[in-house]
C-alpha positions in Angstrom: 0.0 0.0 0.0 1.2 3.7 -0.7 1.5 5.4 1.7 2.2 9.3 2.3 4.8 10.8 4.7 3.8 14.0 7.0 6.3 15.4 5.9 5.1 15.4 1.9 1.7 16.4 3.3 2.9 19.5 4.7 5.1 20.4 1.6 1.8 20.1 -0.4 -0.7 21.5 1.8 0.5 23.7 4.2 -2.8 24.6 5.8 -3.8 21.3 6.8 -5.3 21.0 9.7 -3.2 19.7 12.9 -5.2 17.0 14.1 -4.3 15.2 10.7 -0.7 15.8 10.7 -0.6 14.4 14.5 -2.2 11.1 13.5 0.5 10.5 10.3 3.2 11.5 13.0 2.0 9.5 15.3 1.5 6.4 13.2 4.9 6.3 12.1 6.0 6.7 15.6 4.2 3.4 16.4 6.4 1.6 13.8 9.9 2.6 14.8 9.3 1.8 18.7 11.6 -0.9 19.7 9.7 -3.4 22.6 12.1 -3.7 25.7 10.8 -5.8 29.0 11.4 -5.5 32.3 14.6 -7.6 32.6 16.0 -7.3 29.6 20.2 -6.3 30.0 21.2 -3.7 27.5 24.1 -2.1 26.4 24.6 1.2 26.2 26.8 3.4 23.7 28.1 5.3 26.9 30.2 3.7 30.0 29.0 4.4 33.2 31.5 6.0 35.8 32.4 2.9 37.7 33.7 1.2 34.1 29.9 -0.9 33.4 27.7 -0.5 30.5 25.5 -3.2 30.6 22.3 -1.8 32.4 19.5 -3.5 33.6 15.7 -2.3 32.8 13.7 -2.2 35.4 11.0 -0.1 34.6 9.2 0.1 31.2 7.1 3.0 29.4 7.4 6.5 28.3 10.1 7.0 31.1 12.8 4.1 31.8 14.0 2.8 35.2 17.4 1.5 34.3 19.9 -0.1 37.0 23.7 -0.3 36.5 25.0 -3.9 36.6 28.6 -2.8 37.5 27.7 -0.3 40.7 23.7 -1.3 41.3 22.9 2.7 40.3 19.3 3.7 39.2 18.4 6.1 36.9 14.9 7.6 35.2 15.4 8.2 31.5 13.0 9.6 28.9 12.2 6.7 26.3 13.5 8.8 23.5 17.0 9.5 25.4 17.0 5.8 26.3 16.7 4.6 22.9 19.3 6.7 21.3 21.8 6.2 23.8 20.4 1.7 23.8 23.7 0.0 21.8 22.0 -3.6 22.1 20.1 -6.3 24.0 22.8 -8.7 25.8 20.1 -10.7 27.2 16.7 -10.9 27.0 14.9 -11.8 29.9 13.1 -15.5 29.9 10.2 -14.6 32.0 8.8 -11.9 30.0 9.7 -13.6 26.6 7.4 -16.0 27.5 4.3 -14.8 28.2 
């Protein structure tokens, strides 16, 4: 199926209404989410202080709980900032793979 960018809308029709332009944003944001579980080790693109950058997710959603494997540190991250800075999955966790 074709289908049409926001982006290209705007260039065409600049006075479209917002509402529209949200839902074309929003559905593309849908697509490029990655799925993470509580559990899950990642590696990030950044070392923590103590030398660690495998991180441990403990809390899912529009912000991230994230827990340092080397030093046991928590942090809140944005989901945006988390998945720029996410490298890779080391290990995913069995329990929430399952169901």
């Amino acid at each position: 199926m074709f289908q049409i960018s926001s982006i290209f809308l705007f260039t065409i029709f600049p006075c479209m209404h917002l509402n529209i332009m949200l839902l074309f944003a929003h559905h593309d944001l849908e697509e490029c989410r990655m799925n993470f579980n509580v559990g899950d080790h990642v590696e990030m693109r950044k070392k923590h202080p103590c030398g660690s950058s495998i991180w441990e997710i403990i809390r899912t959603g529009a912000d991230f709980r994230i827990k340092c494997l080397g030093c046991g540190h928590q942090l809140m991250i944005t989901r945006i900032k988390f998945e720029k800075s996410f490298k890779k999955v080391v290990r995913i966790n069995s329990v929430s793979s399952i169901l």
